[in-house]
C-alpha positions as a Markdown table, in Angstrom:
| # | Residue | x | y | z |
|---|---|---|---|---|
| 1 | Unk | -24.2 | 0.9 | -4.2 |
| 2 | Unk | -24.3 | -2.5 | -5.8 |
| 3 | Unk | -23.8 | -0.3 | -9.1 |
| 4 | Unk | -20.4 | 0.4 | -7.5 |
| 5 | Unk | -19.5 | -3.0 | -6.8 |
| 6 | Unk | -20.5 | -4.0 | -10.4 |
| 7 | Unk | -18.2 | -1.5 | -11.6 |
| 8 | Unk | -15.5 | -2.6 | -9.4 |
| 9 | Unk | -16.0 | -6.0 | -10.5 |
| 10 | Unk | -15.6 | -5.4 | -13.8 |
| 11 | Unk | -12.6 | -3.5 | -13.6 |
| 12 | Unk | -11.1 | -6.2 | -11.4 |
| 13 | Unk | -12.0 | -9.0 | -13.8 |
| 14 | Unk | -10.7 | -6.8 | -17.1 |
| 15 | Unk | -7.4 | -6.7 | -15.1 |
| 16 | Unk | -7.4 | -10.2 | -14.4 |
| 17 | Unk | -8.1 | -11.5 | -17.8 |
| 18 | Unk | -6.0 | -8.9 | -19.7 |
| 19 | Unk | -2.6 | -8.9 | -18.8 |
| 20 | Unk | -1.7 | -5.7 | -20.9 |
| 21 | Unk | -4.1 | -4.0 | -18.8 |
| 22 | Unk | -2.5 | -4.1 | -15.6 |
| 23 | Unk | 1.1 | -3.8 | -16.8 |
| 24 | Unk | -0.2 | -0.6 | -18.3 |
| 25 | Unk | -2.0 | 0.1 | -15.3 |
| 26 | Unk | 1.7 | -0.4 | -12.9 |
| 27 | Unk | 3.4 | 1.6 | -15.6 |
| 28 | Unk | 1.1 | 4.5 | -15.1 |
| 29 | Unk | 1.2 | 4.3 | -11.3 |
| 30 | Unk | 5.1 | 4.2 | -11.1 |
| 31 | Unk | 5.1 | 7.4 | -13.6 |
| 32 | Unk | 2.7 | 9.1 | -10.8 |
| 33 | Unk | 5.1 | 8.4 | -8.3 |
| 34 | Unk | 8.2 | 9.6 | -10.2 |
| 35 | Unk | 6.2 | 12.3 | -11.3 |
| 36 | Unk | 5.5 | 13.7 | -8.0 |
| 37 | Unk | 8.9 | 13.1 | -6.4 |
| 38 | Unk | 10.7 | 15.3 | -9.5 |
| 39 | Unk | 7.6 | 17.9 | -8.5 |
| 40 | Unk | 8.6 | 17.6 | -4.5 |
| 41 | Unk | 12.3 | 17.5 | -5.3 |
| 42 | Unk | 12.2 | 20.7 | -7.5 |
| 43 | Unk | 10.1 | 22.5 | -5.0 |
| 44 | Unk | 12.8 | 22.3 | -2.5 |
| 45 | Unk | 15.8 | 22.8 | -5.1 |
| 46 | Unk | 15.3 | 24.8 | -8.0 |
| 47 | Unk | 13.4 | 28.1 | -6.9 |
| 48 | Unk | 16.1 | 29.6 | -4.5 |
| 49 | Unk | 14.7 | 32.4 | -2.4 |
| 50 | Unk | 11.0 | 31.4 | -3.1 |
| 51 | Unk | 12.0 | 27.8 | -2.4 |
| 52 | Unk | 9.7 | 26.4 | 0.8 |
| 53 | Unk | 12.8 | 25.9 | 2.7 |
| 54 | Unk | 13.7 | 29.6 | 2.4 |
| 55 | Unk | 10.1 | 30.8 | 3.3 |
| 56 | Unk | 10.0 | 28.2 | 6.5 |
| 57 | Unk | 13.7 | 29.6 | 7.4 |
| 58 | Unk | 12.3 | 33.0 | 7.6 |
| 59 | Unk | 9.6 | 32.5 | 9.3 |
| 60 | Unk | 11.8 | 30.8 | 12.4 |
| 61 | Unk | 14.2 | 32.7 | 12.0 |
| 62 | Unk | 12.2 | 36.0 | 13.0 |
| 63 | Unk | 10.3 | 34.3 | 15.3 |
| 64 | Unk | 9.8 | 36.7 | 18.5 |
| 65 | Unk | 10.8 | 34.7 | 21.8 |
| 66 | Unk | 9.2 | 35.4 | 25.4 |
């Protein structure tokens, strides 16, 4: 465990002390985040009838009621 903390330490000092580290570091996390929005976004949009939103449709819309 105190391997891990070194570790963590190190990364967190490196940061610290090298300012192009953490703007790289913010750049890569906003890319994620755009990243997996386009994914979400064409998930729901682009794929028509094999879209989730058609699947979910279908499934509540055949639902058998009591």
């Amino acid at each position: 465990m105190p391997l891990v903390w070194a570790v963590l330490a190190t990364f967190w000092l490196l940061i610290i002390l090298v300012p192009a580290l953490l703007n790289l570091l913010v750049w890569l996390v906003l890319i994620f985040i755009w990243w997996s929005i386009f994914v979400t976004s064409m998930a729901f949009k682009g794929w028509k009838k094999e879209s989730i939103k058609f699947w979910s449709y279908e499934i509540f819309r055949n639902k058998k009621t009591k």
